[in-house]
BAGU-795089 format. One record per residue (C-alpha): y, z, x; residue number from 0; residue in three letters. Coordinates in nm, 2 decimals, decimal comma. Layout:
! residues N
       py       pz       px    nr   rest
        Y        Z        X   NUM    ALA
...
//
This chain:
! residues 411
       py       pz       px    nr   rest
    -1,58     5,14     1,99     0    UNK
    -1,30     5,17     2,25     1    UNK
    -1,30     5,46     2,52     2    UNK
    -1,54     5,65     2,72     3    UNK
    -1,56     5,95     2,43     4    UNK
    -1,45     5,84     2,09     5    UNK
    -1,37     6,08     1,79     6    UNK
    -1,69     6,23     1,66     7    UNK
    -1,55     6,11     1,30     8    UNK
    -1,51     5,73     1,39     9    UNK
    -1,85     5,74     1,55    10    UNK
    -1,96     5,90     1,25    11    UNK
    -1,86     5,60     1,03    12    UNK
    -1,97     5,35     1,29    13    UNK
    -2,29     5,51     1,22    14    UNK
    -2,27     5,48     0,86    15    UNK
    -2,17     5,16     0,82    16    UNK
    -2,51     5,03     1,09    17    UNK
    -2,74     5,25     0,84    18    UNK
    -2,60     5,10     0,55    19    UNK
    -2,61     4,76     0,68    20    UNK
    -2,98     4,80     0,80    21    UNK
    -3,10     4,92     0,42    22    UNK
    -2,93     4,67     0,28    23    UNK
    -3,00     4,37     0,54    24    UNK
    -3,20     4,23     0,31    25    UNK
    -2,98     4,11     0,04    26    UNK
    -2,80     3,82     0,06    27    UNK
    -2,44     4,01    -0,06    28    UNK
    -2,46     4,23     0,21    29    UNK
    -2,30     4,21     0,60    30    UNK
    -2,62     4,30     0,74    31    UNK
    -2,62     4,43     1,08    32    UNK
    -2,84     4,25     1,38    33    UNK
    -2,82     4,47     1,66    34    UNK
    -2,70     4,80     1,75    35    UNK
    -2,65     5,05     2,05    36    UNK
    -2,89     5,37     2,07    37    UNK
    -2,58     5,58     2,04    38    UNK
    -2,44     5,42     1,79    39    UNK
    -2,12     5,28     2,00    40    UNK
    -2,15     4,95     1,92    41    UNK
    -2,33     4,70     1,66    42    UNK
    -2,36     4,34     1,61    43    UNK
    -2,29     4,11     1,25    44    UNK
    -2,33     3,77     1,20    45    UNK
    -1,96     3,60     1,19    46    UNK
    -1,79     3,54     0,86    47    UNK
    -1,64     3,17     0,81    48    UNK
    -1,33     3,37     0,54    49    UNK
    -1,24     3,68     0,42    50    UNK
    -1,11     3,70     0,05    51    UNK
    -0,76     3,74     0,15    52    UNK
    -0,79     3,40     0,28    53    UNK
    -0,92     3,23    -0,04    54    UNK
    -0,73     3,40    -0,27    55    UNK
    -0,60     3,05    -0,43    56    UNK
    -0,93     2,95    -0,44    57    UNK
    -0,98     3,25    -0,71    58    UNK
    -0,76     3,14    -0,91    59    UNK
    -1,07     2,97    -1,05    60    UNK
    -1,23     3,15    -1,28    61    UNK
    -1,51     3,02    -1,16    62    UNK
    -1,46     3,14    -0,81    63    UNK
    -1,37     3,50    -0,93    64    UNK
    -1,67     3,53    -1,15    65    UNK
    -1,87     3,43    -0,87    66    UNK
    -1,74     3,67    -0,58    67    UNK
    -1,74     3,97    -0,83    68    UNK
    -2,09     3,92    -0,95    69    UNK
    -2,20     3,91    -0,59    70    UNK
    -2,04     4,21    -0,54    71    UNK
    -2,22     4,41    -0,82    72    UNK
    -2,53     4,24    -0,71    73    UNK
    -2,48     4,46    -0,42    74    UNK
    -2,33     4,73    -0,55    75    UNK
    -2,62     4,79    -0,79    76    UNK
    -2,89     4,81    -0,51    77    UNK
    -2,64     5,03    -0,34    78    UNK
    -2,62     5,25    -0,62    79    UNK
    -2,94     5,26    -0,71    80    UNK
    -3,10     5,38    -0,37    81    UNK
    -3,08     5,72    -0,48    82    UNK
    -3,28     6,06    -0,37    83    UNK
    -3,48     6,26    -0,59    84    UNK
    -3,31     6,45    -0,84    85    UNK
    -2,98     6,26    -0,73    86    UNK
    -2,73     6,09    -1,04    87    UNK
    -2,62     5,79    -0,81    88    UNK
    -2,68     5,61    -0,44    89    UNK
    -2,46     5,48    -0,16    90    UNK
    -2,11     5,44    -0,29    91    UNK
    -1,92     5,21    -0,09    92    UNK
    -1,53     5,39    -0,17    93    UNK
    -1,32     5,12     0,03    94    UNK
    -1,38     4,80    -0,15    95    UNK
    -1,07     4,56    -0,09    96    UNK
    -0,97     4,20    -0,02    97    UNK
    -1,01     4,24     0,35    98    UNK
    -1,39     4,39     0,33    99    UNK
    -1,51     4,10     0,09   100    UNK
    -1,64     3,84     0,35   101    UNK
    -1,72     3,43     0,35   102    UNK
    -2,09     3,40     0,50   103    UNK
    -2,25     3,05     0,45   104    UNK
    -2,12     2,96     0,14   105    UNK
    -2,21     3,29    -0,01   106    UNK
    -1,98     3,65    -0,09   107    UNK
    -2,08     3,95     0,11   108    UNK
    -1,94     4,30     0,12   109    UNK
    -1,86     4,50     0,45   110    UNK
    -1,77     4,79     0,61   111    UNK
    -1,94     5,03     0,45   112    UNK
    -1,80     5,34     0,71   113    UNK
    -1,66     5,59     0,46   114    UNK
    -1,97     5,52     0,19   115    UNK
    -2,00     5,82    -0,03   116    UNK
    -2,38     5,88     0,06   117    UNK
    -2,66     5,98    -0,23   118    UNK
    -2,59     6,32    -0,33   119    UNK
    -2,77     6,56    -0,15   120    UNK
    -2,78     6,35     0,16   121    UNK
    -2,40     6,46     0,30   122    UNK
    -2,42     6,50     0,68   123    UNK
    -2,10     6,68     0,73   124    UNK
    -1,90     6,82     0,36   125    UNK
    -1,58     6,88     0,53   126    UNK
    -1,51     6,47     0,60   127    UNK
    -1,42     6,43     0,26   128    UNK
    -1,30     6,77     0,15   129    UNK
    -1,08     6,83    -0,13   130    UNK
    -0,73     6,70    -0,10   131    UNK
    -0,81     6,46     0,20   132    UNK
    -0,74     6,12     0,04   133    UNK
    -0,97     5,84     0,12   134    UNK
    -0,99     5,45     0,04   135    UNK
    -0,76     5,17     0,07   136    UNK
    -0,41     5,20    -0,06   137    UNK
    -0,41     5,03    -0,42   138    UNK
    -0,77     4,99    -0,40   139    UNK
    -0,92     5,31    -0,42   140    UNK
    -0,92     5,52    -0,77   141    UNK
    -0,71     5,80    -0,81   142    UNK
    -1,02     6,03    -0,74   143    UNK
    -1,08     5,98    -0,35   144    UNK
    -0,73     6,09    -0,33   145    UNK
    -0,81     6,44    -0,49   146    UNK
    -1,22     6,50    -0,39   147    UNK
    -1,33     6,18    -0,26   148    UNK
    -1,69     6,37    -0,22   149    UNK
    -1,73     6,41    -0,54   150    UNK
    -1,70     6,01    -0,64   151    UNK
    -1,96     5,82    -0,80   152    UNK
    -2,00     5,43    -0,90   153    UNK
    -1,74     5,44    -1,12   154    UNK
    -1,49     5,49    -0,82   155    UNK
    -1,66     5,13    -0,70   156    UNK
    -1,61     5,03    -1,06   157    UNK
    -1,21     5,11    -1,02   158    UNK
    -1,18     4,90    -0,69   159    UNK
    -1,35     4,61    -0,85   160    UNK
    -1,12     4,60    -1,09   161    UNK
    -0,80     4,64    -0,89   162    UNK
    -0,96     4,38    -0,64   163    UNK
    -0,95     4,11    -1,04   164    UNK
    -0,55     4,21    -1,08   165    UNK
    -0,52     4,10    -0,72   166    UNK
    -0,71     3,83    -0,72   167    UNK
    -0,54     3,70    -1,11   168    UNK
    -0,19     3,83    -1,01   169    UNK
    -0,14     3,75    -0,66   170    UNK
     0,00     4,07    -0,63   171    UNK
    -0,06     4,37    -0,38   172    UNK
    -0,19     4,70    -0,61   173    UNK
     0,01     5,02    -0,59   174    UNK
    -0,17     5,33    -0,52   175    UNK
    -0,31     5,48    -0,87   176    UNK
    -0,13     5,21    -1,08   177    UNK
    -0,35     4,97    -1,24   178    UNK
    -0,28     4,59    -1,16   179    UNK
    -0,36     4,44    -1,50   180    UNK
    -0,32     4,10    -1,61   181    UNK
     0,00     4,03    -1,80   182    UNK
    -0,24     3,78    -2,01   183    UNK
    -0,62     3,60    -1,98   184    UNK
    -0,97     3,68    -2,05   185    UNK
    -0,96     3,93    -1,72   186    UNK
    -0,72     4,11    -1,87   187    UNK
    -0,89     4,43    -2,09   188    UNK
    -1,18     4,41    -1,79   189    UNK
    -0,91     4,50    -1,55   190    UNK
    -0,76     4,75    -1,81   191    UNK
    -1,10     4,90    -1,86   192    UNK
    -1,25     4,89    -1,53   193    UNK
    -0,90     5,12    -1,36   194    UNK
    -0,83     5,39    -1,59   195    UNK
    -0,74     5,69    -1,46   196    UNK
    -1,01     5,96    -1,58   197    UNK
    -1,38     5,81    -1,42   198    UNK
    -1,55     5,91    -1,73   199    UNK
    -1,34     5,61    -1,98   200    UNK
    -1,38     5,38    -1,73   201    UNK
    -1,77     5,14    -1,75   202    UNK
    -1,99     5,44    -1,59   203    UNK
    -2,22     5,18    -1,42   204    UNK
    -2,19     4,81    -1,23   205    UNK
    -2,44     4,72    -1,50   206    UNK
    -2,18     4,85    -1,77   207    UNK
    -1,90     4,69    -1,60   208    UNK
    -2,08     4,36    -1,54   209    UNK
    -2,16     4,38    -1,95   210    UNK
    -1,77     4,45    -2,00   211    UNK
    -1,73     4,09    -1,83   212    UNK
    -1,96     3,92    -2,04   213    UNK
    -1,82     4,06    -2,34   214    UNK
    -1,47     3,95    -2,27   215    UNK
    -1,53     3,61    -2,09   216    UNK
    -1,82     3,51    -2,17   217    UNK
    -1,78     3,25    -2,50   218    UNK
    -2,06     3,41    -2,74   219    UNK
    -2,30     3,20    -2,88   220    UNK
    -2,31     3,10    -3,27   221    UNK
    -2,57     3,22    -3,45   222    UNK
    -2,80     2,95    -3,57   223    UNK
    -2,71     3,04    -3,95   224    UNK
    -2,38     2,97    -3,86   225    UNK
    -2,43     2,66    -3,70   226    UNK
    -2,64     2,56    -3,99   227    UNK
    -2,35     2,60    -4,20   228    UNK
    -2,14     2,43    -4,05   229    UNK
    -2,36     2,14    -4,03   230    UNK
    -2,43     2,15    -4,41   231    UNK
    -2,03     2,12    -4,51   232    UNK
    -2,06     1,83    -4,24   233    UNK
    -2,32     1,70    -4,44   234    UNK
    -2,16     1,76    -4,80   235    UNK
    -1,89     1,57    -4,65   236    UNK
    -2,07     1,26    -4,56   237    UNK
    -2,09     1,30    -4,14   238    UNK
    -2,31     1,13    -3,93   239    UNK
    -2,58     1,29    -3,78   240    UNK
    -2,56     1,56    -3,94   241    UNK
    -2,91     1,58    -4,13   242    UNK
    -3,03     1,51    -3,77   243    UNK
    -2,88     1,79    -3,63   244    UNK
    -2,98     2,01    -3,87   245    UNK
    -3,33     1,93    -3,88   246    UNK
    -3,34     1,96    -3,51   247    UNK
    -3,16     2,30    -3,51   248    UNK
    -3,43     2,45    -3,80   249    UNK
    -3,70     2,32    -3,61   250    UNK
    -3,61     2,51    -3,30   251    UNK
    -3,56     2,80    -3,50   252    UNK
    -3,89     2,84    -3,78   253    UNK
    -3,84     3,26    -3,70   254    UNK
    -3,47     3,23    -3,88   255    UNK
    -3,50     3,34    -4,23   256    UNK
    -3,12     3,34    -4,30   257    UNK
    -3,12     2,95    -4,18   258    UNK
    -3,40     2,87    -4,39   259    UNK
    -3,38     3,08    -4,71   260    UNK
    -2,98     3,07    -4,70   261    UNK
    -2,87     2,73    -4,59   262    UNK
    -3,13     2,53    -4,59   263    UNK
    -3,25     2,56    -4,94   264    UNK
    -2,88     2,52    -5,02   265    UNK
    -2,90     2,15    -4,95   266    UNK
    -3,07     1,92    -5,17   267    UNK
    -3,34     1,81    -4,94   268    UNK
    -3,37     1,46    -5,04   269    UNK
    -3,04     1,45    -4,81   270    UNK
    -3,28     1,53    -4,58   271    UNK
    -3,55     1,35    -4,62   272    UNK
    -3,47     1,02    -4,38   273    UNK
    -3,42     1,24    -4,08   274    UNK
    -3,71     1,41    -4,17   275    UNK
    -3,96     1,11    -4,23   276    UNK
    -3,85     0,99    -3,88   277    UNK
    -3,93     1,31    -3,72   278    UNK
    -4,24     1,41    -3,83   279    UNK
    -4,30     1,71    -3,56   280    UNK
    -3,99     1,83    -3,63   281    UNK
    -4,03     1,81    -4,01   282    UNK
    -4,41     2,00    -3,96   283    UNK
    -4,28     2,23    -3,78   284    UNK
    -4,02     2,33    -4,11   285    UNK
    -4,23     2,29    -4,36   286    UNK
    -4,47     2,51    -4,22   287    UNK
    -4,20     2,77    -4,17   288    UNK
    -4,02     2,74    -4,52   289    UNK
    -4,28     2,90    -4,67   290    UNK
    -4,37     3,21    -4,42   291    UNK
    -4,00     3,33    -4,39   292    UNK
    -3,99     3,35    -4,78   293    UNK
    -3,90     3,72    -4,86   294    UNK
    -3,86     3,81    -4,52   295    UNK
    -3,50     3,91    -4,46   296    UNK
    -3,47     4,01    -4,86   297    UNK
    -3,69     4,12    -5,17   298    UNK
    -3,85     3,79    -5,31   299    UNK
    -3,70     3,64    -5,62   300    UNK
    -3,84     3,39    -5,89   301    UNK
    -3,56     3,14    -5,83   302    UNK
    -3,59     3,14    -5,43   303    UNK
    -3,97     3,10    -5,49   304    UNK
    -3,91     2,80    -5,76   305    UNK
    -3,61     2,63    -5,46   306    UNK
    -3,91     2,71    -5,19   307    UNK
    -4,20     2,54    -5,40   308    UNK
    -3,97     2,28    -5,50   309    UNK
    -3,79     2,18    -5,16   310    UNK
    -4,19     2,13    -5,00   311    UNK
    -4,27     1,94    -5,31   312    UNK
    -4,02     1,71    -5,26   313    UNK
    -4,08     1,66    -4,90   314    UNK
    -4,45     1,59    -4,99   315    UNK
    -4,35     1,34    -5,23   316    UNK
    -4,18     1,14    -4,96   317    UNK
    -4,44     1,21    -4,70   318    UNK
    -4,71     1,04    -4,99   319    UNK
    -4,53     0,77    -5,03   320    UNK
    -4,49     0,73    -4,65   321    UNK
    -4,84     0,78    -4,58   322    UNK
    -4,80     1,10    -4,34   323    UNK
    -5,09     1,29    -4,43   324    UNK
    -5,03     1,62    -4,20   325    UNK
    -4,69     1,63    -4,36   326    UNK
    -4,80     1,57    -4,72   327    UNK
    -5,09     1,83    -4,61   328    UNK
    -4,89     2,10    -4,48   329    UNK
    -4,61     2,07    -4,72   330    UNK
    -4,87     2,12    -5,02   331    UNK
    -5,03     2,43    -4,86   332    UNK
    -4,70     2,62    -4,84   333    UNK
    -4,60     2,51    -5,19   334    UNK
    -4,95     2,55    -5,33   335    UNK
    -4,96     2,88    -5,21   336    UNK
    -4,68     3,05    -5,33   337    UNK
    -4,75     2,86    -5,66   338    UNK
    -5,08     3,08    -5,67   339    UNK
    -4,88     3,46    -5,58   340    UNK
    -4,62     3,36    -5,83   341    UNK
    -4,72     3,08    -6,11   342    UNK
    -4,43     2,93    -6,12   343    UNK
    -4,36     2,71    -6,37   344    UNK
    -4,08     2,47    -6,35   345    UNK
    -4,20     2,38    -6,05   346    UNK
    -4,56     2,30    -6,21   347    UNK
    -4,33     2,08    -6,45   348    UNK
    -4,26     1,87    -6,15   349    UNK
    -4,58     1,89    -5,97   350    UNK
    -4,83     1,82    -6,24   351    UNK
    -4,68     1,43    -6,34   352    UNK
    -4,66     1,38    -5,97   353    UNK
    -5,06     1,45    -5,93   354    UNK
    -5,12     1,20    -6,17   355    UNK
    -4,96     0,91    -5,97   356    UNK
    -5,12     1,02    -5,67   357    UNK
    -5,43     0,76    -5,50   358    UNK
    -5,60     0,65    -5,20   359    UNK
    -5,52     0,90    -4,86   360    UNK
    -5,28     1,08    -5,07   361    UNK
    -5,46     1,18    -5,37   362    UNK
    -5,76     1,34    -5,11   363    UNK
    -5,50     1,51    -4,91   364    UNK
    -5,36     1,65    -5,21   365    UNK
    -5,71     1,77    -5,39   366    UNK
    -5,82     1,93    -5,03   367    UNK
    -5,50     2,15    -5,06   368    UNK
    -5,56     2,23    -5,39   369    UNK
    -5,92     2,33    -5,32   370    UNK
    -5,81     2,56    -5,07   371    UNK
    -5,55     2,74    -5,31   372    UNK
    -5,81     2,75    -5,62   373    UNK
    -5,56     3,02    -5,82   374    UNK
    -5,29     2,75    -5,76   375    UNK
    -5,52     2,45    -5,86   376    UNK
    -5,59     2,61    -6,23   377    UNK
    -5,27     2,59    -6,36   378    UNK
    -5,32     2,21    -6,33   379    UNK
    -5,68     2,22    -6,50   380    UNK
    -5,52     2,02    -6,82   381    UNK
    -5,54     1,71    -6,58   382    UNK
    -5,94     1,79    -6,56   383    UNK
    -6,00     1,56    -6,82   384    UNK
    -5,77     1,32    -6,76   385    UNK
    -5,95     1,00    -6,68   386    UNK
    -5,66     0,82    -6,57   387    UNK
    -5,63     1,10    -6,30   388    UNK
    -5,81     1,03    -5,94   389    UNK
    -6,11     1,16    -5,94   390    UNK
    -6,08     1,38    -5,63   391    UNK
    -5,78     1,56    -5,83   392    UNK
    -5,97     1,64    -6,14   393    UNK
    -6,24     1,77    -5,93   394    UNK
    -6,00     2,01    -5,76   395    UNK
    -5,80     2,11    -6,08   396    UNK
    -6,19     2,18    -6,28   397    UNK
    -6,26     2,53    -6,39   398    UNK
    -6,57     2,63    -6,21   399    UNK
    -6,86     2,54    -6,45   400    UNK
    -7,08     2,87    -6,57   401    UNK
    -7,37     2,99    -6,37   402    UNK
    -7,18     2,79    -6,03   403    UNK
    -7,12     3,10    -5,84   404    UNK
    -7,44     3,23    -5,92   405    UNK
    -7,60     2,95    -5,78   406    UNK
    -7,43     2,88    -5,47   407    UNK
    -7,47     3,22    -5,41   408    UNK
    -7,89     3,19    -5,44   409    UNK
    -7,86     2,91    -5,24   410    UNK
//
């Protein structure tokens, strides 16, 4: 500062802004402060390559914006959130503008923090920002620093950010208490949202405001199900890739029961079955997750349990004749076991000519799986005495013979 004896009021917001800049040295959206004089006369900053009046073409990018307004709500937020006990907010800064928004090695920083509202409770001298002094930047600052700037909280940061978009989008200089909004563009209802007049309809938060942006610019992602859906027309219509796709997209998914039970059971699955039989993780991990979402979005049905029992028993059909035991394995388990709950029998219709075909690895994949579903396995008992049946499936499908339990149990 100039002169032997300056002001008490601008050495007061010399002094504020080195006490902000110290608490806040540490983050890299900051001007921190290096140095400064005892009495508080003088302090030293690290050299800014731009300010943000100087780059304003370069935020024409939306890109570029996005960037230098989510560094300055990174700062904002630690600002705001060093608060005393007891207190609703901390630091606000009150005179964010184009000329306080800095260039420091590649990154955005925000300075002069010499009128910052400090945490409530913490004022050092009230009369400062009494009511009816106005306080900010022209443009810049929301209406309520011009009526009682002490009584300002985040949202008057929130105001200034917004004001500090219509510059950036417009190219335009903000008049004082008339939102600069966007004739057009994504930034447009953030800009409308972030600068209304009354603090309390404006984002109450950085966090909230930061959430508005995401809402409005961000492009949302579609849901799996949806994805799924559209890949299944695809499908139907004879595209490429398409049962690829959409057995990649289930298997990254098996926790989606509207993919599974509502698209995927759609599709007749022996249009999936070569993109299945070449991915054999892929396909384990779906098969394995058919089953266990079954009745968990909705109350189960007879027909979704029949479609469920049938889609695994087709896959296990292909994965016999393939000779992929796990897949054959797995695939029987889940259809074995909701065969057990439910007794289904059109699939059984299906399933019970298929056992009788079934030899070599296949057949004593197929009778382990049975074993292990026993309720399932004796609604196939007719094939017990079927010697044309492989041995190790007439063994499974057998009712127990009298006086077995007894004895395995004295053993």
């Amino acid at each position: 500062m100039r002169g032997k004896h300056p002001p008490l009021p601008k050495r007061a917001r010399m002094a504020r802004e080195i006490e902000v800049g110290r608490i806040l040295s540490d983050h890299p959206n900051a001007m921190p402060v290096w140095d400064a004089g005892a009495d508080g006369k003088w302090f030293v900053m690290p050299k800014a390559q731009a300010v943000a009046t100087e780059c304003l073409e370069d935020l024409k990018d939306p890109a570029a914006l996005r960037d230098l307004v989510e560094s300055l709500c990174s700062v904002l937020t630690a600002a705001h959130g060093i608060q005393a006990p007891g207190s609703p907010h901390g630091w606000v800064h009150r005179d964010i503008k184009p000329s306080n928004v800095l260039r420091l090695d590649g990154r955005w920083v925000l300075a002069d923090w010499g009128i910052a509202r400090r945490p409530p409770g913490q004022t050092t001298h009230p009369q400062r920002t009494r009511v009816g002094v106005s306080m900010g930047s022209e443009g810049f600052a929301a209406p309520e620093l011009s009526i009682d700037a002490h009584r300002a909280g985040p949202s008057a940061d929130v105001y200034s950010l917004g004001q500090l978009i219509g510059w950036a989008v417009t190219g335009r200089i903000p008049q004082q208490n008339i939102p600069l909004i966007p004739d057009s563009g994504p930034w447009r209802v953030v800009v409308r949202e972030a600068t209304r007049t009354d603090p309390s309809r404006r984002p109450a938060t950085v966090r909230a405001f930061l959430d508005l942006i995401a809402q409005e610019i961000d492009t949302p992602s579609v849901p799996p199900v949806v994805q799924a859906e559209t890949l299944r027309d695809a499908l139907n219509a004879g595209a490429a890739n398409a049962a690829e796709e959409l057995v990649a997209l289930a298997a990254t998914h098996p926790d989606d029961a509207a993919l599974y039970c509502d698209v995927l059971l759609t599709i007749d699955p022996e249009a999936l079955i070569p993109a299945l039989m070449a991915d054999a993780p892929r396909a384990l991990e779906i098969v394995r997750a058919m089953p266990e979402l079954l009745g968990t979005h909705r109350s189960t049905e007879r027909g979704e349990v029949d479609a469920v029992i049938l889609w695994l028993f087709t896959v296990a059909h292909h994965a016999a004749d393939a000779a992929q035991l796990d897949l054959l394995e797995e695939s029987c388990n889940g259809a074995f076991a909701w065969d057990a709950l439910w007794d289904q029998w059109t699939p059984q219709d299906k399933i019970r000519p298929w056992l009788r075909t079934l030899t070599g690895d296949a057949a004593g994949s197929v009778a382990g799986a049975l074993r292990d579903h026993p309720d399932c396995a004796r609604h196939f008992s007719s094939l017990a005495n079927e010697l044309r049946v492989d041995h190790r499936i007439r063994s499974a499908v057998s009712p127990p013979s009298p006086g077995s339990a007894g004895t395995a149990g004295s053993t």
